[in-house]
C-alpha positions in Angstrom: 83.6 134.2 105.6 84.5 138.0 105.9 87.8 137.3 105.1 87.5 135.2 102.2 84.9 137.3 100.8 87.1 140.1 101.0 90.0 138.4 98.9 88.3 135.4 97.2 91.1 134.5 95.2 93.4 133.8 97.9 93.7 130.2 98.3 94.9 130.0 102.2 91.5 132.3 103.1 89.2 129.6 101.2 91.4 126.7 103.2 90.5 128.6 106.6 86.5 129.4 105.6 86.7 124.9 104.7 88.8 124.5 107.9 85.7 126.6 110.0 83.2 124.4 108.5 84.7 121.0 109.0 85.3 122.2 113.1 81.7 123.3 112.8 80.7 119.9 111.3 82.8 118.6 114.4 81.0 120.2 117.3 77.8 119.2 115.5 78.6 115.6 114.8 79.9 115.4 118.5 76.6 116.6 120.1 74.7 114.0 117.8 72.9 116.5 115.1 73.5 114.7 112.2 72.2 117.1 110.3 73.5 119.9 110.9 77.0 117.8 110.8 76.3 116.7 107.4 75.5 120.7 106.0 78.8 121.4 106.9 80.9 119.0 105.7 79.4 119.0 102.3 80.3 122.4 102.5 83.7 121.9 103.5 83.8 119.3 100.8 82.4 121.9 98.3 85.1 124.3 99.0 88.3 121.9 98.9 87.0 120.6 95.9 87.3 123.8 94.3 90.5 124.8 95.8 92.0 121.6 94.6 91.0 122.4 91.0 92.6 125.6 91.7 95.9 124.2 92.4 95.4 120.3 91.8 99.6 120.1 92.7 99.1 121.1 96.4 99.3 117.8 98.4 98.3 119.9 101.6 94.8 120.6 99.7 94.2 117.2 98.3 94.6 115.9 101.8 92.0 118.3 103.1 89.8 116.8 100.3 90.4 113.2 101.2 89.7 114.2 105.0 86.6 116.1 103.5 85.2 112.6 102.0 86.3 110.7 105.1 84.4 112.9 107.4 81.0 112.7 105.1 81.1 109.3 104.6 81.5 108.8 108.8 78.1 111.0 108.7 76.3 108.3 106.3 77.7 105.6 108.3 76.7 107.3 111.5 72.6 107.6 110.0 73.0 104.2 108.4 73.0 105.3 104.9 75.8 102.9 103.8 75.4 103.6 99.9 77.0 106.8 100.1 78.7 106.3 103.4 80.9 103.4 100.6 81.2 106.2 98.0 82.5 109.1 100.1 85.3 106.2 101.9 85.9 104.9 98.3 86.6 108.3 97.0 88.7 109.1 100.1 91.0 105.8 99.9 91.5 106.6 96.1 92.4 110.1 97.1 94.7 108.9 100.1 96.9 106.3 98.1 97.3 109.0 95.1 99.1 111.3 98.0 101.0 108.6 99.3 102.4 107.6 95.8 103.2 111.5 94.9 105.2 111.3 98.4 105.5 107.9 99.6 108.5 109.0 102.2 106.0 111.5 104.2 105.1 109.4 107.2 102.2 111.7 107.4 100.9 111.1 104.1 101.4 107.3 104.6 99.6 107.6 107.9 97.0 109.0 106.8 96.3 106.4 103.8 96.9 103.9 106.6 94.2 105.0 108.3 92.1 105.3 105.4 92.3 101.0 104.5 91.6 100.6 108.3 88.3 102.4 108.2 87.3 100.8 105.3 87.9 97.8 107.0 85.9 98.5 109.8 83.7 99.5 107.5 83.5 96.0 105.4 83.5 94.1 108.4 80.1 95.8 110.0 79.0 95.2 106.3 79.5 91.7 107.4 82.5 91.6 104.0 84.9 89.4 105.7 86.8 89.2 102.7 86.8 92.6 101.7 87.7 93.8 105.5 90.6 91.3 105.7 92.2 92.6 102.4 92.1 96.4 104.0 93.4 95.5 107.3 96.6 93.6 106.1 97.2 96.4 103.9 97.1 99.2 106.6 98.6 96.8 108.8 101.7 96.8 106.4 101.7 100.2 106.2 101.4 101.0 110.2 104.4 98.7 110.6 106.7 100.6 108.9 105.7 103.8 110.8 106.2 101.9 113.8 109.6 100.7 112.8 110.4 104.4 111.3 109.6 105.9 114.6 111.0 103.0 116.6 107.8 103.4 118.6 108.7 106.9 119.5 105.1 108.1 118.1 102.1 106.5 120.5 99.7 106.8 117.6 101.7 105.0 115.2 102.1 102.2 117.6 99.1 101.9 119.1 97.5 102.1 115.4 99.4 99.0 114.3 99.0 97.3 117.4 95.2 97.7 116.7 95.4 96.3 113.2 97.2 93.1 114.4 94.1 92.9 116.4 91.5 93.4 113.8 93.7 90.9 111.7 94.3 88.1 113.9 90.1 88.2 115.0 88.9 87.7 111.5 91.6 85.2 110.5 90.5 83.5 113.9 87.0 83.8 112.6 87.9 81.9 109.6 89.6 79.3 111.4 86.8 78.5 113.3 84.0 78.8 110.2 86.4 76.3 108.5 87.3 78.9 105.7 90.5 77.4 105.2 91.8 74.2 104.2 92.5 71.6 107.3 96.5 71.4 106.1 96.8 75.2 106.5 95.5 75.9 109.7 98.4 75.0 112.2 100.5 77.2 110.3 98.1 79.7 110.2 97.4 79.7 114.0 101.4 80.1 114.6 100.8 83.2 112.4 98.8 84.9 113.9 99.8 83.7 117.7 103.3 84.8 116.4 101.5 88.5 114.7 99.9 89.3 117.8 103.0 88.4 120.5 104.3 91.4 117.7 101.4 93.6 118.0 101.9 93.0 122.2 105.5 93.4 122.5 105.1 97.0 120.9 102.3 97.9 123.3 103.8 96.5 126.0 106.6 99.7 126.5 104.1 102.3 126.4 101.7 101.1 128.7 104.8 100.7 131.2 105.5 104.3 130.6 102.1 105.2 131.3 101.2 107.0 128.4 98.3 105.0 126.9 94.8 106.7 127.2 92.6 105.0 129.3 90.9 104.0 125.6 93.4 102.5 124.8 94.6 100.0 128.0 92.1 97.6 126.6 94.1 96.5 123.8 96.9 95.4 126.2 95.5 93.1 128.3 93.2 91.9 124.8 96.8 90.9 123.4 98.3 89.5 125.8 95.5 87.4 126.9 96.6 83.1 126.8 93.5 82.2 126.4 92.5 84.0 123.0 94.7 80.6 121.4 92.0 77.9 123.1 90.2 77.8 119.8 
């Protein structure tokens, strides 16, 4: 604050006094005060928005503002306040897919609009929005392939990432199946898609978790893939 105050035209000072708040919001939101989480991010939000009107062609600072929207709308979410929770996760997938179009070969700008469409699915789908959830997830699936294939799997995030998508996709689709959502003539050639999307989703998991470099958070998804018995159904 010090600093900024004492040069509050310089743009990378008013990015470090955001920065502060959204750890601060962080430590908060980790230790479960909701309150005191939500303060600070709006403050962090109040503060990219403005340095983003100061220099709207900064990508860097419009990504700080999409991440500012994404962490509010996690606070909503977290308290159960799902009207705004939707508008800040609206605004930040807008935001995201507007910095992925200015620079669509940044695999960082891509992840993070990835990202973006799978916590909106998550979102839809405790919103009980099948329909809406599905639509997110194959979108960020797409895009989590192509880092994977970028990164020939190099990046554990970006394979893990799409490896969890599969399995968001291919449990709703199942879903369907089974509530008859589909017509009868579609779904053998539906199952074989999705047997066939998660035997993809495995086979890029698979290498990592023989190298041993999952996170114990993360081991579940490997047996959860490979598992026969997911196709009884």
């Amino acid at each position: 604050k010090e600093i900024y105050e004492s040069s509050p035209e310089n743009l990378s000072y008013k990015n470090g006094l955001a920065i502060s708040y959204s750890k601060l919001g962080g430590i908060y939101e980790a230790t479960g005060d909701w309150k005191n989480a939500l303060v600070n991010y709006q403050e962090q939000l109040r503060i990219f928005k403005e340095i983003y009107e100061s220099s709207p062609e900064n990508l860097s600072y419009k990504n700080g503002l999409a991440i500012s929207y994404s962490k509010l709308g996690g606070i909503y979410e977290a308290t159960g306040d799902w009207k705004n929770a939707l508008v800040n996760y609206q605004e930040q997938l807008r935001i995201f897919k507007e910095i992925y179009e200015s620079s669509p070969e940044n695999l960082s700008y891509k992840n993070g609009l990835a990202i973006s469409l799978a916590r909106s699915g998550t979102f839809y789908l405790k919103q009980n929005q099948i329909g809406e959830a599905l639509t997110h997830f194959l979108e960020s699936r797409t895009l989590f392939a192509e880092l994977w294939q970028a990164t020939q799997g190099q990046i554990v995030a970006f394979t893990f990432y799409f490896a969890m998508n599969t399995h968001d996709v291919t449990r709703i689709v199942k879903y369907l199946l089974q509530e008859n959502q589909y017509p009868a003539e579609q779904a053998p050639a539906i199952k074989e898609s999705i047997k066939a999307m998660r035997q993809e989703g495995y086979a890029a998991l698979r290498p990592l978790a023989e190298a041993g470099v999952l996170q114990e958070n993360q081991k579940w998804l490997v047996v959860e893939l490979r598992d026969e018995n997911w196709y009884h159904f």
